[in-house]
N, CA, C and O atoms as a MOPAC input file, in Angstrom:
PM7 MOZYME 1SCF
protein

 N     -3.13100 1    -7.60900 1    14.20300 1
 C     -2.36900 1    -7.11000 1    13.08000 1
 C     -1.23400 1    -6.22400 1    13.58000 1
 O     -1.09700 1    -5.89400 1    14.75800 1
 N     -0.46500 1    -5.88400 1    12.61500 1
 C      0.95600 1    -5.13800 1    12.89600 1
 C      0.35400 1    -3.29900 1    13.54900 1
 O      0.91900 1    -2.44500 1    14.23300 1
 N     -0.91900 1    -3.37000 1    12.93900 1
 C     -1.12000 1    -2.29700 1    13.80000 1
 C     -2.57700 1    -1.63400 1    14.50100 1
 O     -3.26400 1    -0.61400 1    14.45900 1
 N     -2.52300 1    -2.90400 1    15.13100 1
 C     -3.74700 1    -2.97900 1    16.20400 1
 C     -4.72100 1    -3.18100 1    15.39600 1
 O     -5.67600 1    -2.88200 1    16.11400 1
 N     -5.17900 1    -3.50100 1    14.33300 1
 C     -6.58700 1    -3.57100 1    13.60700 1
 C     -7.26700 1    -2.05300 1    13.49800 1
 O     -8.43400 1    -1.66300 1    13.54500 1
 N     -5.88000 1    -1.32700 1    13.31800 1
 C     -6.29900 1     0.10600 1    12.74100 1
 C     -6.33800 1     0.30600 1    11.14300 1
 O     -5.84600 1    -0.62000 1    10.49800 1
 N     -6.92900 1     1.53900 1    10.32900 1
 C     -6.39000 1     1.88400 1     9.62800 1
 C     -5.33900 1     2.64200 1     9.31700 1
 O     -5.40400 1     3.74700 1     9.85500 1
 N     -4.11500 1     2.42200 1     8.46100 1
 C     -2.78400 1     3.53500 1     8.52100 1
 C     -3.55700 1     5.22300 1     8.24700 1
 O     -2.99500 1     6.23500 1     8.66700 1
 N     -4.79800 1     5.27100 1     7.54500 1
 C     -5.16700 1     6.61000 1     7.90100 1
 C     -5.07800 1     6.88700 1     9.23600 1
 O     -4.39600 1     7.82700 1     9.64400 1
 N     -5.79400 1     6.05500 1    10.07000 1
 C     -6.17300 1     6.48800 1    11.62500 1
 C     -4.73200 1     6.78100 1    12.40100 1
 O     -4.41100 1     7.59500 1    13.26700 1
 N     -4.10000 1     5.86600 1    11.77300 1
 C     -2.70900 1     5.78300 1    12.65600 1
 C     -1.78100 1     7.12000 1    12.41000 1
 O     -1.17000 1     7.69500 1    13.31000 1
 N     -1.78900 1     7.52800 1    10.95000 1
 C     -1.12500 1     8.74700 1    10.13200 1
 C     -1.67100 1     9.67800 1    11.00200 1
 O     -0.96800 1    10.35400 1    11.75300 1
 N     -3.24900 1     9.78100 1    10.93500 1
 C     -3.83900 1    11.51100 1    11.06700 1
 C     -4.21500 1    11.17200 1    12.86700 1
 O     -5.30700 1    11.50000 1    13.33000 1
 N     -3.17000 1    10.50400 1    13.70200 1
 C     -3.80300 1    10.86700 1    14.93000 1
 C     -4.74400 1    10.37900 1    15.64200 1
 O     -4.68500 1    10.63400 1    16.84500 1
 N     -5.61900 1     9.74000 1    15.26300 1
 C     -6.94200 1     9.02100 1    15.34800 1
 C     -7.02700 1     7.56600 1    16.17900 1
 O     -8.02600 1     6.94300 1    16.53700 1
 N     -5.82200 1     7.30400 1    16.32500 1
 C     -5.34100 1     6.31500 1    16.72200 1
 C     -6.03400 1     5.49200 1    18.29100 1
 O     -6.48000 1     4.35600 1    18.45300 1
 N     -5.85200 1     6.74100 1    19.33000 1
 C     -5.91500 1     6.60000 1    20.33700 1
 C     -7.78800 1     6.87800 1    20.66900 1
 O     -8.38900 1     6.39000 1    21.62500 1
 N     -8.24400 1     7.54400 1    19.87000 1
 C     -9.99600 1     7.65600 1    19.75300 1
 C    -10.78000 1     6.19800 1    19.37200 1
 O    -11.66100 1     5.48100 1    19.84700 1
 N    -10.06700 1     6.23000 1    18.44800 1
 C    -10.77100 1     4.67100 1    17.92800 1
 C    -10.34600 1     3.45500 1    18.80900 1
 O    -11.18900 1     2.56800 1    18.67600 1
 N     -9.47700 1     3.14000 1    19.54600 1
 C     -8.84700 1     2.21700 1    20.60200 1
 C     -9.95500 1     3.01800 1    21.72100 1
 O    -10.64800 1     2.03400 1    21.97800 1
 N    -10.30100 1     3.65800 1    22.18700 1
 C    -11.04700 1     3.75300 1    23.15500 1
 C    -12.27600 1     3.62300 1    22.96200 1
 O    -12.84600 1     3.05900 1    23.89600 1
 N    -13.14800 1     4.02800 1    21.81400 1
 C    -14.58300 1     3.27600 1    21.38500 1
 C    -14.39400 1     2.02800 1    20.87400 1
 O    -15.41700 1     1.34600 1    20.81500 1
 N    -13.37500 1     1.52600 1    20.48600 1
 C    -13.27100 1     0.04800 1    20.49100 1
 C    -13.52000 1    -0.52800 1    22.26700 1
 O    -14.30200 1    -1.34200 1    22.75700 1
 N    -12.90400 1    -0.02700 1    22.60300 1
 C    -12.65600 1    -0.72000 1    24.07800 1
 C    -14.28600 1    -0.31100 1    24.52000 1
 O    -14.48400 1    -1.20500 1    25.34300 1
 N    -15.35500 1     0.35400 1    24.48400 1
 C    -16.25100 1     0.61000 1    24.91200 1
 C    -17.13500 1    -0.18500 1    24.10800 1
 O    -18.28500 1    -0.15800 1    24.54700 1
 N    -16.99600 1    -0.82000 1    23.17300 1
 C    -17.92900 1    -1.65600 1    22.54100 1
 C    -17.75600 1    -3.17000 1    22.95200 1
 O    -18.65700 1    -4.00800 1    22.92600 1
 N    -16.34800 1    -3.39800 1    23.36600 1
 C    -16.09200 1    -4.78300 1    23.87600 1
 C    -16.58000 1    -4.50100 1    24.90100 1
 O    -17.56400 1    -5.21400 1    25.09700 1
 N    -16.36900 1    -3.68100 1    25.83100 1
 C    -17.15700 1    -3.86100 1    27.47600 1
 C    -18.17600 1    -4.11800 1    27.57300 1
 O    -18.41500 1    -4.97700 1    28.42100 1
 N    -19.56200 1    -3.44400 1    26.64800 1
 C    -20.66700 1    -3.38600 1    26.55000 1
 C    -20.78700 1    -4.68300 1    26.02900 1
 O    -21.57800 1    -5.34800 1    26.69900 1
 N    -20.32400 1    -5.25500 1    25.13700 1
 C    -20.45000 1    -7.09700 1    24.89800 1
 C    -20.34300 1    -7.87700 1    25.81600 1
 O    -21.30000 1    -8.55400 1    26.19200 1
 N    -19.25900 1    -7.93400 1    26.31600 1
 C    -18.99800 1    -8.79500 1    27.45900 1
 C    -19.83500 1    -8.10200 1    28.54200 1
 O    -19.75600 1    -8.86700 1    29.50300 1
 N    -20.63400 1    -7.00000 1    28.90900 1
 C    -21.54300 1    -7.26400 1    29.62300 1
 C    -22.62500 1    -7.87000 1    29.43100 1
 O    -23.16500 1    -8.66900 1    30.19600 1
 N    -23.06100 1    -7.43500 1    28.17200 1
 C    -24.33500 1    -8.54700 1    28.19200 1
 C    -24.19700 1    -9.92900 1    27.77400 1
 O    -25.31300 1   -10.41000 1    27.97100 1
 N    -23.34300 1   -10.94700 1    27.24500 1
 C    -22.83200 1   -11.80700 1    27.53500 1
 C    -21.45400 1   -12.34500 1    27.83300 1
 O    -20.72400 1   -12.82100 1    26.96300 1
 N    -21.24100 1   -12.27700 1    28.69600 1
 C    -19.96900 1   -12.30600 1    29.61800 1
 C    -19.59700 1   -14.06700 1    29.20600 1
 O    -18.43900 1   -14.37100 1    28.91800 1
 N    -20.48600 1   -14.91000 1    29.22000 1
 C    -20.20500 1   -16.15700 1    28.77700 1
 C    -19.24500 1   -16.32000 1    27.41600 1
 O    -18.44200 1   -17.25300 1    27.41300 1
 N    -19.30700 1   -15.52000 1    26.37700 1
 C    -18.80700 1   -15.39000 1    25.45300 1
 C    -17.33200 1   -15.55700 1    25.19200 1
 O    -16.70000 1   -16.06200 1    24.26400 1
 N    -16.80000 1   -14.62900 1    26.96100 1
 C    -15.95300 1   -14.48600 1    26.95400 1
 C    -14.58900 1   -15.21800 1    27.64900 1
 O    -14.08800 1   -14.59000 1    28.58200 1
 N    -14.18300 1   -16.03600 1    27.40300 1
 C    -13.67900 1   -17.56300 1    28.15000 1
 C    -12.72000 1   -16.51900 1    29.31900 1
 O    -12.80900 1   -16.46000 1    30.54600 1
 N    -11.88200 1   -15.83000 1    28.43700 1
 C    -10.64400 1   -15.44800 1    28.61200 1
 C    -10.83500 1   -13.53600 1    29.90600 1
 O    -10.05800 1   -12.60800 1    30.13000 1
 N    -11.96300 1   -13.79100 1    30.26900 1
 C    -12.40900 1   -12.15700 1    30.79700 1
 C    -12.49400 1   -11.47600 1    29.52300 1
 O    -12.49900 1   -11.69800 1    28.31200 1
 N    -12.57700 1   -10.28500 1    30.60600 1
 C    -12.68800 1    -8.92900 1    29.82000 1
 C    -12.21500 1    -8.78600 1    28.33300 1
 O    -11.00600 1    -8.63500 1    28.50800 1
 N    -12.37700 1    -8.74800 1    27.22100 1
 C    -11.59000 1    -8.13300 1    25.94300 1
 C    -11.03700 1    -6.81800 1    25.97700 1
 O    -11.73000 1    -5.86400 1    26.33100 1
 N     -9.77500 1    -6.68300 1    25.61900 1
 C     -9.25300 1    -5.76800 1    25.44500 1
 C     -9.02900 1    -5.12200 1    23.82300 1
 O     -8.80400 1    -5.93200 1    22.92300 1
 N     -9.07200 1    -4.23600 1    23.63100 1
 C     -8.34200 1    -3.87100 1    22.42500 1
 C     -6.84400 1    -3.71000 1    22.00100 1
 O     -6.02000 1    -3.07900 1    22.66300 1
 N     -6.61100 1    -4.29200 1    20.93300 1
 C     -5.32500 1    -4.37700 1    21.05300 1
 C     -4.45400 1    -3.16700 1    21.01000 1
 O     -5.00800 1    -2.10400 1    20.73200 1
 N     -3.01100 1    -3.17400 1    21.27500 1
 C     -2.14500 1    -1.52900 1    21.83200 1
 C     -2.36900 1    -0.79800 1    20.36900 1
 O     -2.62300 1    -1.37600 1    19.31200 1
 N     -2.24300 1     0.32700 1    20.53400 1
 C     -1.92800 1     1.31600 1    18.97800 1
 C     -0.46100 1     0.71900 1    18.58100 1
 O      0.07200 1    -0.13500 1    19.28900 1
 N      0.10700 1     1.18900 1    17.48900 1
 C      1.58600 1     0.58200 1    17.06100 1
 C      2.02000 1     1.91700 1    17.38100 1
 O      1.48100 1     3.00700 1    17.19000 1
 N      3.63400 1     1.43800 1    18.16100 1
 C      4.55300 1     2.54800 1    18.43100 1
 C      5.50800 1     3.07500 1    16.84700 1
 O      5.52800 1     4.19800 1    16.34300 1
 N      5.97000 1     2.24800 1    16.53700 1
 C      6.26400 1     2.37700 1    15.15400 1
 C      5.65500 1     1.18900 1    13.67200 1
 O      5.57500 1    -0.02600 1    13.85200 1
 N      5.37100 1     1.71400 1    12.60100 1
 C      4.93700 1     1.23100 1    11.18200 1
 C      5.93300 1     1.62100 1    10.34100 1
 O      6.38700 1     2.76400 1    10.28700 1
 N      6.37000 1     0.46000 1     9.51800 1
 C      6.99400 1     0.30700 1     8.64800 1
 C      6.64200 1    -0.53500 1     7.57500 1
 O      6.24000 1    -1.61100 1     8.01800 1
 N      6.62500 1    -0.46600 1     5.88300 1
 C      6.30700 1    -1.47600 1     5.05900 1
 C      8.19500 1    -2.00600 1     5.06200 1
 O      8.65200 1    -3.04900 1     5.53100 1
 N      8.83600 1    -1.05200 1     4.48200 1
 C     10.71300 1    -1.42900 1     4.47400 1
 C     11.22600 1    -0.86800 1     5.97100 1
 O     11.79500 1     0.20900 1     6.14500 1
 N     11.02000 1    -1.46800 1     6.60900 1
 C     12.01600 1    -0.38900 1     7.83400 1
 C     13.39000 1     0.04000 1     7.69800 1
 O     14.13400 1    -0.94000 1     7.72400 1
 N     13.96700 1     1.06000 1     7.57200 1
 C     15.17000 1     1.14000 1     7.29400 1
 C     16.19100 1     0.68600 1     8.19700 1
 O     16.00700 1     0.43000 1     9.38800 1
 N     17.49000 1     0.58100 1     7.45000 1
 C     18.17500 1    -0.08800 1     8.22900 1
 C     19.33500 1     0.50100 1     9.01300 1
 O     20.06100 1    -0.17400 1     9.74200 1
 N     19.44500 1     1.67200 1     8.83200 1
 C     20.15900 1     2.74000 1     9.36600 1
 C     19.57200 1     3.92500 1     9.58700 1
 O     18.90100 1     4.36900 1     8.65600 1
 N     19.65200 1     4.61700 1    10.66800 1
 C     19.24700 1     6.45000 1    11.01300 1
 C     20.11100 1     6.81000 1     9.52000 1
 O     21.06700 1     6.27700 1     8.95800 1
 N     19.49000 1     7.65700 1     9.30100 1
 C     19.50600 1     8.88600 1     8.29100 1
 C     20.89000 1     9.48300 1     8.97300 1
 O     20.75400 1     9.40000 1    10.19400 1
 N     22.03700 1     9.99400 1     8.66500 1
 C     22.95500 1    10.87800 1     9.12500 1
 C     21.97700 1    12.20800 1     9.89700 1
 O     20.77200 1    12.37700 1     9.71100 1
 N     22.84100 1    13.02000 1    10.75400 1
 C     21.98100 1    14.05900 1    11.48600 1
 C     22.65500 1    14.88900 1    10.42400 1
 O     23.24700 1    14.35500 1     9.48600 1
 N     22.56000 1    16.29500 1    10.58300 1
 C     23.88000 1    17.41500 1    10.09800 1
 C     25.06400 1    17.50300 1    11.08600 1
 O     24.90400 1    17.69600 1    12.29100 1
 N     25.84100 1    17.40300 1    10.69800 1
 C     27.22000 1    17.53300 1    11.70100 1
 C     27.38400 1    16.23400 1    12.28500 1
 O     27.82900 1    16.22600 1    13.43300 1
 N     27.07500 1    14.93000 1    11.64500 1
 C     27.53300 1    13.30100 1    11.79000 1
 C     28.47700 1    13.26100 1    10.68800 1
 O     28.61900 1    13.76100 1     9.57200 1
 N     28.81900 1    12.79000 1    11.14500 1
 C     30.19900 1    11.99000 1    10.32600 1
 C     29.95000 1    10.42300 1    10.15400 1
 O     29.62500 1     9.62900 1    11.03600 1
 N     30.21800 1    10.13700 1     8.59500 1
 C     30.19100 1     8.40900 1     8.42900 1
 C     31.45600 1     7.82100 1     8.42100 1
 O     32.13500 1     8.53400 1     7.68200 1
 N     32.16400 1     6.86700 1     8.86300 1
 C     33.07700 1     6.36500 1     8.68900 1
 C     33.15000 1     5.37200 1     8.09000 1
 O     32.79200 1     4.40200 1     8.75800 1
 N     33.53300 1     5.10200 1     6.87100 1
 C     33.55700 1     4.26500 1     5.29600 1
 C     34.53800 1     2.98100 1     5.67100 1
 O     34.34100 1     1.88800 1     5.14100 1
 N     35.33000 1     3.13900 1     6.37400 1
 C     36.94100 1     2.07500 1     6.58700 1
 C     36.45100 1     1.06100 1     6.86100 1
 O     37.48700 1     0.62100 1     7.35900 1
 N     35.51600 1    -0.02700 1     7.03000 1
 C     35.24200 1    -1.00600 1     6.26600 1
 C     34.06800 1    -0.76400 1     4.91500 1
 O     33.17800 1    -1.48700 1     4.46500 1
 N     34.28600 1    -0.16000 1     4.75500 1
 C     33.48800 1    -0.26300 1     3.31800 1
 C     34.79200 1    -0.35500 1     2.03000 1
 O     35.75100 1     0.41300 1     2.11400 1
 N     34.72600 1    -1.01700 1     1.27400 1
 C     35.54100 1    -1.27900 1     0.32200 1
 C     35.18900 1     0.08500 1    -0.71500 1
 O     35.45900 1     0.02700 1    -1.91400 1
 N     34.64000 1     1.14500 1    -0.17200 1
 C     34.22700 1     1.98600 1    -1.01100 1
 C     34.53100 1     3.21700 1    -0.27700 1
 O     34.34600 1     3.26900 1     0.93900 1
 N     35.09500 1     4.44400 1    -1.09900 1
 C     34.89300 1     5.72600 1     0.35100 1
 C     34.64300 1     6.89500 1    -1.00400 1
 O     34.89000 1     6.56200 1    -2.16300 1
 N     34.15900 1     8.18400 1    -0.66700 1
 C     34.23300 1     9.30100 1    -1.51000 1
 C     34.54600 1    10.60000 1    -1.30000 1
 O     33.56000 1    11.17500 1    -0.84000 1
 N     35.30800 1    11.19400 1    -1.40500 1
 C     36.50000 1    11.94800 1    -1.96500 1
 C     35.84600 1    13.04900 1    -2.81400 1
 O     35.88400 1    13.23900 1    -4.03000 1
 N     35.24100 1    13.71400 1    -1.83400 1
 C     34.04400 1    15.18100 1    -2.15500 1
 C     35.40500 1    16.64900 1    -2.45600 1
 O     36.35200 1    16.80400 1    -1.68600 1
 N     35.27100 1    17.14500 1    -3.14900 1
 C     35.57600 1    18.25700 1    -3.59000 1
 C     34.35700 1    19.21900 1    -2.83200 1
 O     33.16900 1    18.89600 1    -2.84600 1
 N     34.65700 1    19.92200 1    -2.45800 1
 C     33.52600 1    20.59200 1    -1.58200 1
 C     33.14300 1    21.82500 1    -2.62800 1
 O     31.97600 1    22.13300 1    -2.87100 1
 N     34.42800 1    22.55800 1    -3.27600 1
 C     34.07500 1    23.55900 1    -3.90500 1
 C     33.48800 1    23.59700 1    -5.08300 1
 O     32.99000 1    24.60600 1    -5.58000 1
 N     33.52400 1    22.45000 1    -5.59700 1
 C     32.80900 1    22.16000 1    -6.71400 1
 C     32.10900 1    21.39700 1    -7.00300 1
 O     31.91700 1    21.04700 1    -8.16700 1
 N     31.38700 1    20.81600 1    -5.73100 1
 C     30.38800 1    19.59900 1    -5.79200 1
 C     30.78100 1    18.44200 1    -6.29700 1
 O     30.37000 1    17.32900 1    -5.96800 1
 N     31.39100 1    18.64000 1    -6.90800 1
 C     31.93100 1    17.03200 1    -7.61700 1
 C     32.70500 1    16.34100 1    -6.83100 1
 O     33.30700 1    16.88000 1    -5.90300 1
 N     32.78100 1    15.24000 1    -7.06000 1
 C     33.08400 1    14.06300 1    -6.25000 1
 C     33.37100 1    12.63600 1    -7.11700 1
 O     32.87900 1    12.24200 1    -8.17400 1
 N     34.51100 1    11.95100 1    -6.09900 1
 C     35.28900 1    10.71300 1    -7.47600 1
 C     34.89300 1     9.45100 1    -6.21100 1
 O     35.03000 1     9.59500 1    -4.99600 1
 N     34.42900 1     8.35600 1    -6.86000 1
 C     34.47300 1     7.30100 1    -5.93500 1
 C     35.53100 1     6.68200 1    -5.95700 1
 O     35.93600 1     6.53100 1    -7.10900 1
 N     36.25200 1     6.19500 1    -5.09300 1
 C     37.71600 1     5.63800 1    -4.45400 1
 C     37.55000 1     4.15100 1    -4.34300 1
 O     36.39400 1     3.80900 1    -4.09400 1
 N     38.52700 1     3.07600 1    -4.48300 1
 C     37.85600 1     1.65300 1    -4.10900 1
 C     38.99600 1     1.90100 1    -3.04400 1
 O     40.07300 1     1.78700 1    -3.62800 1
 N     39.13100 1     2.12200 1    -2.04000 1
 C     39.50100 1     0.98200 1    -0.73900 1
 C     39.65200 1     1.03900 1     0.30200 1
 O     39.44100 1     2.20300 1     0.64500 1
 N     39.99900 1     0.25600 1     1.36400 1
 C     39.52300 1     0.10200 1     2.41800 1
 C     39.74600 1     1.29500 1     3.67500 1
 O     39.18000 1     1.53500 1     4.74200 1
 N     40.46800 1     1.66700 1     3.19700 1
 C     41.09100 1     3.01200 1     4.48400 1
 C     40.40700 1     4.46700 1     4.31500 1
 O     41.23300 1     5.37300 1     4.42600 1
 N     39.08500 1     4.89400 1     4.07300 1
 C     38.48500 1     5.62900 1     3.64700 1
 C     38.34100 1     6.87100 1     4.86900 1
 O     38.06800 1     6.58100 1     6.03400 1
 N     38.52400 1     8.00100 1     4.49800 1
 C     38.38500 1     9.15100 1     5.58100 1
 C     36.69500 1     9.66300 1     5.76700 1
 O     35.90300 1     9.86100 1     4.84600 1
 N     36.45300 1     9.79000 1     7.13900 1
 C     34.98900 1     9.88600 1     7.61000 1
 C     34.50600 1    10.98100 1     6.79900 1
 O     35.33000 1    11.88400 1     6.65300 1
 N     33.45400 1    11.13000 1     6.26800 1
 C     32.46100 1    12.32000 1     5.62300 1
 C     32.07700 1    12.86400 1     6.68200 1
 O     31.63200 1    12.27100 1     7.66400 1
 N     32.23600 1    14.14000 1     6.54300 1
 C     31.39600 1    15.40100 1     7.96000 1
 C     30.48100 1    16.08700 1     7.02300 1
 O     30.72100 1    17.07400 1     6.32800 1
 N     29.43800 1    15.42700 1     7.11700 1
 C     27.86600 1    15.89300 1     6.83100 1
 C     27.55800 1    17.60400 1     7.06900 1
 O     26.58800 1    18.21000 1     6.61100 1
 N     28.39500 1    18.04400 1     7.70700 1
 C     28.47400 1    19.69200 1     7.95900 1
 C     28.41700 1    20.87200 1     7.00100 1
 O     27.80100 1    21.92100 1     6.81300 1
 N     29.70400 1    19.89300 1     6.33800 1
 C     30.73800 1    20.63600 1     5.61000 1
 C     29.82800 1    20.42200 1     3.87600 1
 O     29.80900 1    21.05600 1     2.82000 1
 N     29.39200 1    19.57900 1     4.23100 1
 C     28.48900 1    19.47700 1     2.08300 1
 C     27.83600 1    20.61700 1     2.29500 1
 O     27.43600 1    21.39300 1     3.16300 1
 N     27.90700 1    20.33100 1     0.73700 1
 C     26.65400 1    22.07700 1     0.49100 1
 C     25.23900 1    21.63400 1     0.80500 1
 O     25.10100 1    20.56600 1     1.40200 1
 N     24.07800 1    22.40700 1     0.43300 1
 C     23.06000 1    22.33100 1     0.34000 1
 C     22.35100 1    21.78000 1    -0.56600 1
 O     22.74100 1    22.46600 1    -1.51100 1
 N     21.38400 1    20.85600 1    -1.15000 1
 C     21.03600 1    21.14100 1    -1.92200 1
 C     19.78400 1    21.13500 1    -1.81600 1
 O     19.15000 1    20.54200 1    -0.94300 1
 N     19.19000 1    22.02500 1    -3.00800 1
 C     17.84000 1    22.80200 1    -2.60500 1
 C     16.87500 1    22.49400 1    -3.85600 1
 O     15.73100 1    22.94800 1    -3.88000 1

């Protein structure tokens, strides 16, 4: 499975790497006492997952102090900083957003 034949609890709270190792101690102990079983050697357990996703996104999140650059986007926006408000623009020559400079919101 997409993530080792864990549960996403185990995988969430850490647990991950405990249960992959008493897994792996229950296959050894099988394949010792019948080793015939096993065409292929030893069983392994399969890896923990490095990353889980149901939607994976398709872009990093902006950092603070990234800038997006819109100029192919047929779309750009045109932030008023002092007053939060903001007008959407249609076209193609759009000036980069500096993620810095927005306010907070809380």
């Amino acid at each position: 499975s997409g993530i080792g034949l864990l549960t996403p609890e185990d995988v969430h709270l850490g647990r991950a790497a405990a249960r992959l190792a008493a897994r792996a101690e229950v296959l050894a102990s099988a394949y010792a006492a019948h080793p015939e079983r096993f065409v292929r050697g030893v069983p392994h357990p399969a890896p923990a997952p490095t990353a889980v996703w149901i939607n994976p996104p398709k872009l990093p999140p902006p950092a603070l102090g990234d800038t997006l650059d819109l100029g192919g986007s047929p779309q750009s926006h045109d932030l008023d900083l002092g007053t939060g408000v903001g007008t959407l623009q249609t076209n193609a020559s759009a000036a980069p957003i500096n993620f810095a400079t927005l306010p907070a919101l809380h």
